[in-house]
N, C-alpha and C positions, 0 to 999 in steps of 0.2 A: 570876342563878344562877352559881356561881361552880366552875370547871371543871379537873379536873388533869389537864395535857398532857405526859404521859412520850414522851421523843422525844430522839435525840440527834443528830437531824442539822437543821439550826440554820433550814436555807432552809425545809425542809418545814414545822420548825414555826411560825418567821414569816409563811408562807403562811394556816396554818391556822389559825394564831389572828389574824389579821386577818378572814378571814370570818366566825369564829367572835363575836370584837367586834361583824362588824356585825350578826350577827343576836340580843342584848343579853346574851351571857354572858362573864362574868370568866374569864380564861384566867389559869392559873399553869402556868409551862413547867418541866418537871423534868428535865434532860438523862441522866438514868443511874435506878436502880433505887434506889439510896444515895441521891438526891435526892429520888427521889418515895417511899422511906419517911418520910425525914426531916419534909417538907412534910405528911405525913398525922396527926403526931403532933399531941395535942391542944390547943390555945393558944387565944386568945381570937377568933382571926379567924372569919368563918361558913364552917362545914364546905362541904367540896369535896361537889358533889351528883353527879356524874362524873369519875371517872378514864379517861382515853383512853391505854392501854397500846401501845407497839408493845412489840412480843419483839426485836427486833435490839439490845438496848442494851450499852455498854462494859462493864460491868464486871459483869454476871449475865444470866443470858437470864429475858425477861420472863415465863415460864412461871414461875422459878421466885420472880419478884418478886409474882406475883399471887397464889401460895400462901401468901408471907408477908405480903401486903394481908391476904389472909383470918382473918389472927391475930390479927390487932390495928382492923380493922376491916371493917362492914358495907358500906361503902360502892359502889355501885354500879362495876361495872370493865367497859368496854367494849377487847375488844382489837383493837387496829386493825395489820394485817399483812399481808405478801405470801405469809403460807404459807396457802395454799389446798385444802393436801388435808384428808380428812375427818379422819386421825387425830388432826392440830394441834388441830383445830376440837374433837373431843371430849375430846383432852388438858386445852386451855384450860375448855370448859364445866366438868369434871368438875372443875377446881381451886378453882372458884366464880367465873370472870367468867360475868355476865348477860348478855353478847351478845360475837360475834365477827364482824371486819369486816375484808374481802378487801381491800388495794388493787391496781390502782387501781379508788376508788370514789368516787362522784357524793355531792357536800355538803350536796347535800339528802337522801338517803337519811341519810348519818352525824345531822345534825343532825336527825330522825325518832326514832333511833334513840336518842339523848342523850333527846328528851324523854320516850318511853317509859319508857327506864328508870328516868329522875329520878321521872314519874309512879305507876309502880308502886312504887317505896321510898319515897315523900313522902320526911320529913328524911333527907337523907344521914347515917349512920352513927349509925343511932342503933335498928336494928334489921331485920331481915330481912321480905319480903313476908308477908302474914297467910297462913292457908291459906285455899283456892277458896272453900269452902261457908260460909258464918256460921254455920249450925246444926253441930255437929259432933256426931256420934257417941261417946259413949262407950266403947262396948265396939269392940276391934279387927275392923276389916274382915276375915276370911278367906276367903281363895280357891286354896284347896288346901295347900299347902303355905308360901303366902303368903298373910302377916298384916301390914298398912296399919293404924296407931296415930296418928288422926288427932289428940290431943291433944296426945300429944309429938312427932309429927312423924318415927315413929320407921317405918322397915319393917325386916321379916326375912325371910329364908326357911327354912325346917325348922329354924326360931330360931338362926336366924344375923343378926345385924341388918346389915344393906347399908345403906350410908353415901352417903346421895343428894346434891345439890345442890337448893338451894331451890326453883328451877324444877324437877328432877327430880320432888319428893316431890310437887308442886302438878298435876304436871301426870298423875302416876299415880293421886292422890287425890281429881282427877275422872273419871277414867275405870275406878277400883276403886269406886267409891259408885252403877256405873250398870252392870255388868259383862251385856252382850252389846249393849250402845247403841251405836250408830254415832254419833259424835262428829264434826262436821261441821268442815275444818280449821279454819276461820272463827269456827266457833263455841268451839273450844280457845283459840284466838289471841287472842280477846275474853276469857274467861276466867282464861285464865292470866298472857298477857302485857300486858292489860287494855290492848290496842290493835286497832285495825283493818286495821293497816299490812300490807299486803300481804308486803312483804321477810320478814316472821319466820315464812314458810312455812319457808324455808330452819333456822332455828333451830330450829323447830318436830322436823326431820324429824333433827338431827345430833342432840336429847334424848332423842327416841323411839330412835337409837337406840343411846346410852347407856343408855338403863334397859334395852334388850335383853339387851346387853351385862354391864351389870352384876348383873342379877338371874337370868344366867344362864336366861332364857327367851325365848329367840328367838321361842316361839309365842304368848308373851302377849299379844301388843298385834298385833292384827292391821291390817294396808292394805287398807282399802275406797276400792282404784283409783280417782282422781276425786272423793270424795267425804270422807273422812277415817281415823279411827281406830276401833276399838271393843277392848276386852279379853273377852278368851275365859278364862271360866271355866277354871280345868284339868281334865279327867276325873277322876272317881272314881276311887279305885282300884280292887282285886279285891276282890268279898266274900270270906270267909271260905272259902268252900268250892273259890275258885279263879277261878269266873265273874265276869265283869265286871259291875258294880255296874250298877242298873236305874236308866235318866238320868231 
């Protein structure tokens, strides 16, 4: 499997691509943002199945190099960084990296995390995760004010279309197809991230809550403490005469 390592500080990445060797994936080291577009453009070598992004690079911050991966390719982007607070974490998700990764961090966790992701895109760059369910629905999911368009991949709200990431839309469009189900974290994790790996609680919980966030419904997606997620219906509105609609 053959792997792009954006990184511009020279010890770290000879560190990590030697572990990386030894456990049997092709490293290409890209020292700046300008390098690791350049290396992504199309030519005969076998597509890169992981880009390993850090955000500190010279000459563009990696936030804004992952925006422009996303233009020109599918390809799986794990970002690996010492910013740890939540907003980084859901700046980066919502750009379109598929996972974001603290240092300092354990090489067996990272190397977990590469195969997942390489798993769930099969060919690097050659197209985005399917959605959850095989069978899909035709006509749009609505749930109040929100409508889930499982064919295009598209949601809105009061027809507005909000602009998801592919995990985003995968992972509201199992839990808009089952709307008051308690979704077990474990059981999200298996489906969406189509792993077992314990660590993507942590992604799991920075998605949830970006699609808060961006669908402007803090109370759609409820935390069932211990256990996982379910989506809450939204209320009826008022009938017509003023009184609140019979549930």
């Amino acid at each position: 499997m053959r792997l792009l390592l954006v990184e511009d500080d020279d010890h770290v990445a000879a560190a990590l691509s030697a572990v990386l060797s030894r456990h049997g994936l092709t490293v290409v080291h890209a020292r700046s943002g300008g390098e690791a577009l350049q290396a992504l453009l199309p030519d005969d070598a076998e597509p890169f199945a992981v880009v390993l992004l850090d955000l500190g690079l010279p000459d563009q911050d990696g936030f804004e190099v992952c925006g422009r991966i996303r233009k020109v390719s599918a390809t799986p982007v794990i970002m690996v960084t010492a910013r740890s607070d939540v907003r980084s974490r859901i700046h980066g998700l919502n750009l379109g990296a598929d996972d974001y990764v603290v240092k300092p961090y354990d090489t067996g966790e990272l190397l977990a995390r590469i195969h997942a992701v390489s798993r769930r895109t099969g060919a690097a760059g050659t197209g985005g995760d399917q959605p959850v369910e095989e069978s899909i629905p035709r006509e749009p999911l609505r749930l109040g004010s929100l409508a889930v368009e499982l064919p295009t991949r598209q949601v809105s709200v009061d027809g507005t279309v909000v602009p998801l990431t592919r995990k985003e839309f995968d992972l509201l469009a199992l839990l808009a197809q089952r709307p008051g189900v308690v979704f077990r974290r474990e059981q999200i994790i298996s489906e969406v991230w189509r792993t077992s790996w314990e660590g993507t609680g942590r992604t799991l919980e920075v998605h949830i809550a970006s699609l808060r966030a961006k669908l402007r419904m803090p109370a759609l997606i409820e935390t069932i403490r211990g256990v996982g997620y379910r989506l809450v219906a939204p209320a009826a509105g008022p009938a017509p005469d003023g009184r609140p609609s019979a549930p």
